[in-house]
Biopython code that builds the backbone (N, CA, C, O; Angstrom):
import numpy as np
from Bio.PDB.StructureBuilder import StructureBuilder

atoms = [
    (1, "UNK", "N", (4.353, 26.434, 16.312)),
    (1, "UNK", "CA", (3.336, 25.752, 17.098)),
    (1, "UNK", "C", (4.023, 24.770, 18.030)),
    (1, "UNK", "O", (4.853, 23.954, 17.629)),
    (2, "UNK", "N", (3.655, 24.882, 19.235)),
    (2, "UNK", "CA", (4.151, 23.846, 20.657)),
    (2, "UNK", "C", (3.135, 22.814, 20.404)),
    (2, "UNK", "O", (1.947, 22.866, 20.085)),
    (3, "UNK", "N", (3.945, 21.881, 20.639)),
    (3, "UNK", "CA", (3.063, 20.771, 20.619)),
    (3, "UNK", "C", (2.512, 20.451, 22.223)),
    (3, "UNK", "O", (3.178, 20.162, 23.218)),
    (4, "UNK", "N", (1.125, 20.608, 22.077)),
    (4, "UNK", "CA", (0.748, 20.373, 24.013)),
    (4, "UNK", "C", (1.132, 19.007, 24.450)),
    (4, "UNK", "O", (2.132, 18.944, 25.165)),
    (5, "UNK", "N", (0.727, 18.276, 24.252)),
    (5, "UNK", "CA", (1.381, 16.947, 24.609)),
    (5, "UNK", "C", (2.566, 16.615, 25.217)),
    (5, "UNK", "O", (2.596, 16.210, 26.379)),
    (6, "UNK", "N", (3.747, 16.779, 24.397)),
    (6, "UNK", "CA", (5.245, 16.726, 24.693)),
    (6, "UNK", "C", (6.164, 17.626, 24.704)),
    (6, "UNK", "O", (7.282, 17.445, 25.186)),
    (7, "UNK", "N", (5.716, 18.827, 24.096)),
    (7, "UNK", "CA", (6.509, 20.528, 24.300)),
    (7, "UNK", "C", (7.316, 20.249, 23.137)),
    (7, "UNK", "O", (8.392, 20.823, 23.308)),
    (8, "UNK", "N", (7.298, 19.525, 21.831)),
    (8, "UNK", "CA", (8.029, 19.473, 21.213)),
    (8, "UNK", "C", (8.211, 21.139, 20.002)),
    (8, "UNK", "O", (7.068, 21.383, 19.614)),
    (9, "UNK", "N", (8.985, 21.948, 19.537)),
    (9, "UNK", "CA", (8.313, 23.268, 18.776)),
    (9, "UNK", "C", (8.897, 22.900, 17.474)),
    (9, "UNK", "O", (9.453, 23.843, 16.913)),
    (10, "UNK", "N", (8.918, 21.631, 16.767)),
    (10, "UNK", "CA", (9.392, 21.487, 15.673)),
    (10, "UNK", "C", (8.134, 20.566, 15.381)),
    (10, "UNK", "O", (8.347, 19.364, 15.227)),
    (11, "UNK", "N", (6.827, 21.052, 15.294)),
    (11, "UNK", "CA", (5.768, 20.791, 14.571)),
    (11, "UNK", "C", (5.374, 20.768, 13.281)),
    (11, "UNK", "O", (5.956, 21.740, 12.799)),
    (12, "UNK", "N", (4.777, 20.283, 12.470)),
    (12, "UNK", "CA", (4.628, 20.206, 11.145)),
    (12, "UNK", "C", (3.083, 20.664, 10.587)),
    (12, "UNK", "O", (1.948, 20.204, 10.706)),
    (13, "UNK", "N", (3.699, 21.834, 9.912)),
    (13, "UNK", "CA", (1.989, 22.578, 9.602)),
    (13, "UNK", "C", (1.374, 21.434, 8.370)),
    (13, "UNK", "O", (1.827, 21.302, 7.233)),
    (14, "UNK", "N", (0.647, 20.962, 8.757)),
    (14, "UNK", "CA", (-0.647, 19.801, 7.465)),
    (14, "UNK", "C", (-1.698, 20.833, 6.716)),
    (14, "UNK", "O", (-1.966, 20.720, 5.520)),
    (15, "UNK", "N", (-2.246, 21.834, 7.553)),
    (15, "UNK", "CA", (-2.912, 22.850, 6.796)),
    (15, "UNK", "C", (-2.920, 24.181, 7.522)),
    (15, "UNK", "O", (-2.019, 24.513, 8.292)),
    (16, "UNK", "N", (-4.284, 25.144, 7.162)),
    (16, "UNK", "CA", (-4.591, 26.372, 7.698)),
    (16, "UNK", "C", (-4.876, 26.331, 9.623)),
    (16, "UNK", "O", (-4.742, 27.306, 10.362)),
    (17, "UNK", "N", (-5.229, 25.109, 9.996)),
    (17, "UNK", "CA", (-5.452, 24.587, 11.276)),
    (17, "UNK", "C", (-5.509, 23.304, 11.531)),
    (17, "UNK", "O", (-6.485, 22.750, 12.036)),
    (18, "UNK", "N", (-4.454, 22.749, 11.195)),
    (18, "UNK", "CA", (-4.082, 21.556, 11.059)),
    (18, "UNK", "C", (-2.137, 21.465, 11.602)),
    (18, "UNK", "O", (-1.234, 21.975, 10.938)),
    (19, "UNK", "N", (-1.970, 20.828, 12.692)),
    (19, "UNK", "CA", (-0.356, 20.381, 12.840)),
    (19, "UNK", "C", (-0.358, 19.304, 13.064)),
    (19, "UNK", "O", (-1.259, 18.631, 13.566)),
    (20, "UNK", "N", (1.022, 18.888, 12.593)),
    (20, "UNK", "CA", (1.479, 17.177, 13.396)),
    (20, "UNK", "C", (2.629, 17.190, 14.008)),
    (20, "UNK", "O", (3.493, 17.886, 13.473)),
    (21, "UNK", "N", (3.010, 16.440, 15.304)),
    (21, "UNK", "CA", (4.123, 16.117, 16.125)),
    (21, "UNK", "C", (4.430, 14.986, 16.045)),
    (21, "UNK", "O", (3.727, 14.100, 16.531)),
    (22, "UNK", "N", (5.394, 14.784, 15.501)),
    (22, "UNK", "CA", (6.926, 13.417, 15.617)),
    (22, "UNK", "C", (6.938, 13.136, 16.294)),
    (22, "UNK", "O", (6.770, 11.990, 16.711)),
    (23, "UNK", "N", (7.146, 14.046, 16.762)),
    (23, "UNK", "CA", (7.767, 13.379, 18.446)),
    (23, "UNK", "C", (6.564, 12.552, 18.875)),
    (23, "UNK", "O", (6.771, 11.342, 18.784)),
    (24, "UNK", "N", (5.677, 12.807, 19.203)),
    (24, "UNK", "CA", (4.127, 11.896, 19.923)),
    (24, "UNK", "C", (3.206, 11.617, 18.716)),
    (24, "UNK", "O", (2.015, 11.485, 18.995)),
    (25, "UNK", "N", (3.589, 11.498, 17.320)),
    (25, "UNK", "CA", (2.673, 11.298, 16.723)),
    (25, "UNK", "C", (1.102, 11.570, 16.844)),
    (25, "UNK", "O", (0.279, 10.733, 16.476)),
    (26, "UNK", "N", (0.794, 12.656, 17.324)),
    (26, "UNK", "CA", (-0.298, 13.688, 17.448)),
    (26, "UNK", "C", (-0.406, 14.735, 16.735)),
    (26, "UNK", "O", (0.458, 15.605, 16.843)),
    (27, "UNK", "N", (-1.502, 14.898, 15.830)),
    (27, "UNK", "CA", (-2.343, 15.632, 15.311)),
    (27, "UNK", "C", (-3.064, 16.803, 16.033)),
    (27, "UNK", "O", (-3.984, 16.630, 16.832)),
    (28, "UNK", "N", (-2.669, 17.745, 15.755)),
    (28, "UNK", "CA", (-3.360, 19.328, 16.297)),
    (28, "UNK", "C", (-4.170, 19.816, 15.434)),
    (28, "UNK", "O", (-3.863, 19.997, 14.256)),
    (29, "UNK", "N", (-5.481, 20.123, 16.021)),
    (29, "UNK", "CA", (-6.490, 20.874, 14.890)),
    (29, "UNK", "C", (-6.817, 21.759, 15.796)),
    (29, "UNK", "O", (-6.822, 21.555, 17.010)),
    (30, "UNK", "N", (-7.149, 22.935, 15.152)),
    (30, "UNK", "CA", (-8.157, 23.811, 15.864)),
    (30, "UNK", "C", (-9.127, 24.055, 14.984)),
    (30, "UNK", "O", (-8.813, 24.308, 13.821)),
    (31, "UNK", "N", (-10.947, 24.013, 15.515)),
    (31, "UNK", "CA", (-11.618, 24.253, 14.755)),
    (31, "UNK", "C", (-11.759, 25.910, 14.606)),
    (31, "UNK", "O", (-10.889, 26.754, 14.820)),
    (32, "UNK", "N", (-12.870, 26.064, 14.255)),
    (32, "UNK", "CA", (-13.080, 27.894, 13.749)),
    (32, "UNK", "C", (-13.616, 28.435, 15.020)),
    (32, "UNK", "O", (-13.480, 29.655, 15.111)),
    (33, "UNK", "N", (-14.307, 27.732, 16.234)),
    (33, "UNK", "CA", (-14.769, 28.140, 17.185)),
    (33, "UNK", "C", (-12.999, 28.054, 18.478)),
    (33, "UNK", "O", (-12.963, 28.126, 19.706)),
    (34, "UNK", "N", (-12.086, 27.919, 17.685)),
    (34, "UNK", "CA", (-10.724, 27.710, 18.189)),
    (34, "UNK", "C", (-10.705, 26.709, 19.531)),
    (34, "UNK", "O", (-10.247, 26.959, 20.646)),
    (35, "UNK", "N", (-11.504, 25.218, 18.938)),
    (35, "UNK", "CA", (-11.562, 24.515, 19.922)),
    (35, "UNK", "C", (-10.733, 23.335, 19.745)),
    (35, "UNK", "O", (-11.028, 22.664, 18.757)),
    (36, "UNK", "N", (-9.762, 22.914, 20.464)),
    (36, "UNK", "CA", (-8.851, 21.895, 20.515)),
    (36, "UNK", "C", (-8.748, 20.632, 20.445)),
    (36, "UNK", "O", (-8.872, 19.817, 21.360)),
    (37, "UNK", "N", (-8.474, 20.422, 19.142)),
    (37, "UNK", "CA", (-8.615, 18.844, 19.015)),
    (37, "UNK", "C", (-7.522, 17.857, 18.932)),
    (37, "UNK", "O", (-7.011, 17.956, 17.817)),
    (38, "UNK", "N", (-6.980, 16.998, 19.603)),
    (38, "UNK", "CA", (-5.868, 16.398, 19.362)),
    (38, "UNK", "C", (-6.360, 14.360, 18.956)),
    (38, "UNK", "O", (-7.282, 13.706, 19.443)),
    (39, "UNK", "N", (-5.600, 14.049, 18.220)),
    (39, "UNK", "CA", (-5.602, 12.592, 17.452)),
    (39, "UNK", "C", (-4.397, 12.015, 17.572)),
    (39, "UNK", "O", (-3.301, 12.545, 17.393)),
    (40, "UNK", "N", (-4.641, 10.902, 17.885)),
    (40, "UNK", "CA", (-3.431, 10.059, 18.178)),
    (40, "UNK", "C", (-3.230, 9.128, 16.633)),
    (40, "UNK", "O", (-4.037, 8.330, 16.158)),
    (41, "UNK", "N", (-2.169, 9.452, 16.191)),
    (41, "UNK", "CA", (-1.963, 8.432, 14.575)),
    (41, "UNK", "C", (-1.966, 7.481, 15.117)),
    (41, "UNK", "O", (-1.278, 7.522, 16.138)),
    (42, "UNK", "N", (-2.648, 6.161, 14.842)),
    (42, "UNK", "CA", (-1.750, 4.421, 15.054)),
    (42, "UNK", "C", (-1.012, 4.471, 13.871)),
    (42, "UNK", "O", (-0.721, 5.408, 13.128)),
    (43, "UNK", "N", (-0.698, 2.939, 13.834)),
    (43, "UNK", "CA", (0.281, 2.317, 12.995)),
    (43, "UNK", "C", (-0.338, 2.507, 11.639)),
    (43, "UNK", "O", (0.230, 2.932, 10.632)),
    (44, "UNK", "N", (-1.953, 2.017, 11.802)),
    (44, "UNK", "CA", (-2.147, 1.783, 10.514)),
    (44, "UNK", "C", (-2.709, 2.574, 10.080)),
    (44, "UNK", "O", (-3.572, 2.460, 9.209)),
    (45, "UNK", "N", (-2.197, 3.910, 10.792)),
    (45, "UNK", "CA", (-2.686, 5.460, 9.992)),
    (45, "UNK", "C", (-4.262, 6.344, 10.245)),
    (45, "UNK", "O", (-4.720, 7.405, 9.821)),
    (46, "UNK", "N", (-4.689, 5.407, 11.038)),
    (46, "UNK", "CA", (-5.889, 5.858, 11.494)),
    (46, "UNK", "C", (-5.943, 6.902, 12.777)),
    (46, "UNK", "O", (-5.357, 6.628, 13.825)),
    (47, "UNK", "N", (-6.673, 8.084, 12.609)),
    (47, "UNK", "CA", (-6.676, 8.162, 13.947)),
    (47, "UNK", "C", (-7.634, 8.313, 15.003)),
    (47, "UNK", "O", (-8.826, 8.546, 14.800)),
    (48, "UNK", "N", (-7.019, 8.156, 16.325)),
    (48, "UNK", "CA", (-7.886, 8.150, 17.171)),
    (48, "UNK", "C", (-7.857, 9.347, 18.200)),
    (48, "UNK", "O", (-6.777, 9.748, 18.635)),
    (49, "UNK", "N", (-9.039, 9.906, 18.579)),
    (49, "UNK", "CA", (-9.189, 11.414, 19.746)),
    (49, "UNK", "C", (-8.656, 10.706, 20.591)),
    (49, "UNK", "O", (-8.596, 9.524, 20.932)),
    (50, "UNK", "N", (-8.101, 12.133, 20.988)),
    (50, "UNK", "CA", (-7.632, 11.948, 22.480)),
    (50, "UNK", "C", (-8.464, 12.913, 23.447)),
    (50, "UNK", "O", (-9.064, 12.507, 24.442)),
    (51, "UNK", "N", (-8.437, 13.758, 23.176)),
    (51, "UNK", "CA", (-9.437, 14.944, 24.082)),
    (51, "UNK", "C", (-9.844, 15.910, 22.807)),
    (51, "UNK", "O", (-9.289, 16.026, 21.714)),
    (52, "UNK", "N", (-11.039, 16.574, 23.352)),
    (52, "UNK", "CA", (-11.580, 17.680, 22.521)),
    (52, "UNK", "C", (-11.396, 19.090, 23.918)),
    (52, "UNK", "O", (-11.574, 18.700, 25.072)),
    (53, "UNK", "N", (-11.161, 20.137, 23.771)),
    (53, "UNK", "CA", (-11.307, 21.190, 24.644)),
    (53, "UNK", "C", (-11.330, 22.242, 24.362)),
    (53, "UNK", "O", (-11.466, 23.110, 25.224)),
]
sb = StructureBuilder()
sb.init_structure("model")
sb.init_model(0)
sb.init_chain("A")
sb.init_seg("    ")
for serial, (resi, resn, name, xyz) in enumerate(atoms, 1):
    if name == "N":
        sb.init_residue(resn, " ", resi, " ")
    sb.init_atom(name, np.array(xyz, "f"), 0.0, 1.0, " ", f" {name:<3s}", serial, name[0])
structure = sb.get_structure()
């Protein structure tokens, strides 16, 4: 998995449609309608959307 954000391809699978990127600390989901969700981790582990598409 490419990470869209930063092109990083050393992504980290979290689940069945679920990744995370190091590099930008962003969260990749795709739902079942294969719609794109990305989350920005903060510090204190929470996260926040960045775009849905």
């Amino acid at each position: 998995m490419k990470c869209p954000i930063c092109g990083n391809e050393n992504t980290g699978k979290l689940s069945k449609s679920r990744y995370f990127c190091s590099n930008c600390f962003v969260e990749i989901f795709y739902s079942r309608k294969d719609q794109l969700q990305l989350f920005r981790i903060l510090e204190d582990g929470s996260a926040h959307p960045i775009c849905v598409s």
